[in-house]
N, C-alpha and C positions, 0 to 999 in steps of 0.2 A: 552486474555491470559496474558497479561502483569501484569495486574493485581494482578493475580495468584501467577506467576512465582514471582512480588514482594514479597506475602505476603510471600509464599514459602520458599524463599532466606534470608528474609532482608532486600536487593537488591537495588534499587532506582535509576528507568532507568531517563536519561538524554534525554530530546527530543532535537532534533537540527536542524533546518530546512536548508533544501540544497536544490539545483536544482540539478534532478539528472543529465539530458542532460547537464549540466555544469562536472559535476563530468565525465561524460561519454567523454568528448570535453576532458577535463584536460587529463585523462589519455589513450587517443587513443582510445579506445573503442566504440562501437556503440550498442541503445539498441537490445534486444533479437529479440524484433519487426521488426529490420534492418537487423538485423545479420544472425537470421533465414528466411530469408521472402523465402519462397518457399521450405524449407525443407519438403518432403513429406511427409506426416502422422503427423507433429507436433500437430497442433491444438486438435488430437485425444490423445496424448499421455499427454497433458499439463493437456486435460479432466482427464484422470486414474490417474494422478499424482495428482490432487487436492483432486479429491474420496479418495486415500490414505490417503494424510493426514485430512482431513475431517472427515472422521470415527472413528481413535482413539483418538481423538482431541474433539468429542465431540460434534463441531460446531453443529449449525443447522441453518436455515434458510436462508443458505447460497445459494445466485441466481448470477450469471456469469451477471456481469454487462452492461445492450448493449449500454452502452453508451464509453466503454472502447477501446481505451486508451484516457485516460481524460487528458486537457493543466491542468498540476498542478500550472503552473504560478501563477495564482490568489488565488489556495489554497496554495501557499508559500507562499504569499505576508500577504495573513492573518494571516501564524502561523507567520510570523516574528512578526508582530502586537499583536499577542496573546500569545510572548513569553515577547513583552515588558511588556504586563499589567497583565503577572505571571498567563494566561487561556491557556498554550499551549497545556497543557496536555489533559483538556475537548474538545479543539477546535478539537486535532488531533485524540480521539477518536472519534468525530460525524462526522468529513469527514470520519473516517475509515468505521465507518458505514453505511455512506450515497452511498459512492464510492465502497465499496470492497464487504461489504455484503449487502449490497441495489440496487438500481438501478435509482439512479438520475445522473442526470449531472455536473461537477463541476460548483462552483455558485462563 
């Protein structure tokens, strides 16, 4: 989609690698994973809300990852790596692929 949305725009996203559980510590916060754990019917309502967007968006091949939620650690560690040698952009679209629309484990 980013893609798109560049040619689209003009636009020219900026990748920036963070930890989010850092970002999440900083400002009080805890992930959805914590926050939510036990709210009843979630997992079903996360399902209808991805079909949402999924549908007019186009997507396909899109499989619910069973490896999720992945330590991004090591995939941070890389974009940092692949922001110095100017691949962050490739790097972070083949984990998106691997992780969000695939089904591998982070590597």
């Amino acid at each position: 989609m980013i893609p798109e949305i560049e040619q689209r725009t003009g636009a020219k996203f900026e990748y920036l690698p963070v930890l989010l559980g850092g970002v999440y510590k900083l400002t009080g916060n805890r992930s959805p994973a914590e926050s939510l754990a036990g709210v009843k019917n979630k997992p079903d309502y996360e399902r209808l809300e991805t079909a949402r967007f999924i549908r007019p968006h186009g997507i396909t091949g899109f499989r619910q990852n069973p490896f999720f939620p992945v330590n991004t650690l090591t995939i941070t560690r890389g974009a940092i790596a692949g922001s110095e040698a100017r691949r962050l952009r490739a790097l972070c679209r083949r984990n998106l692929s691997a992780h969000v629309v695939g089904t591998q484990k982070a590597r």
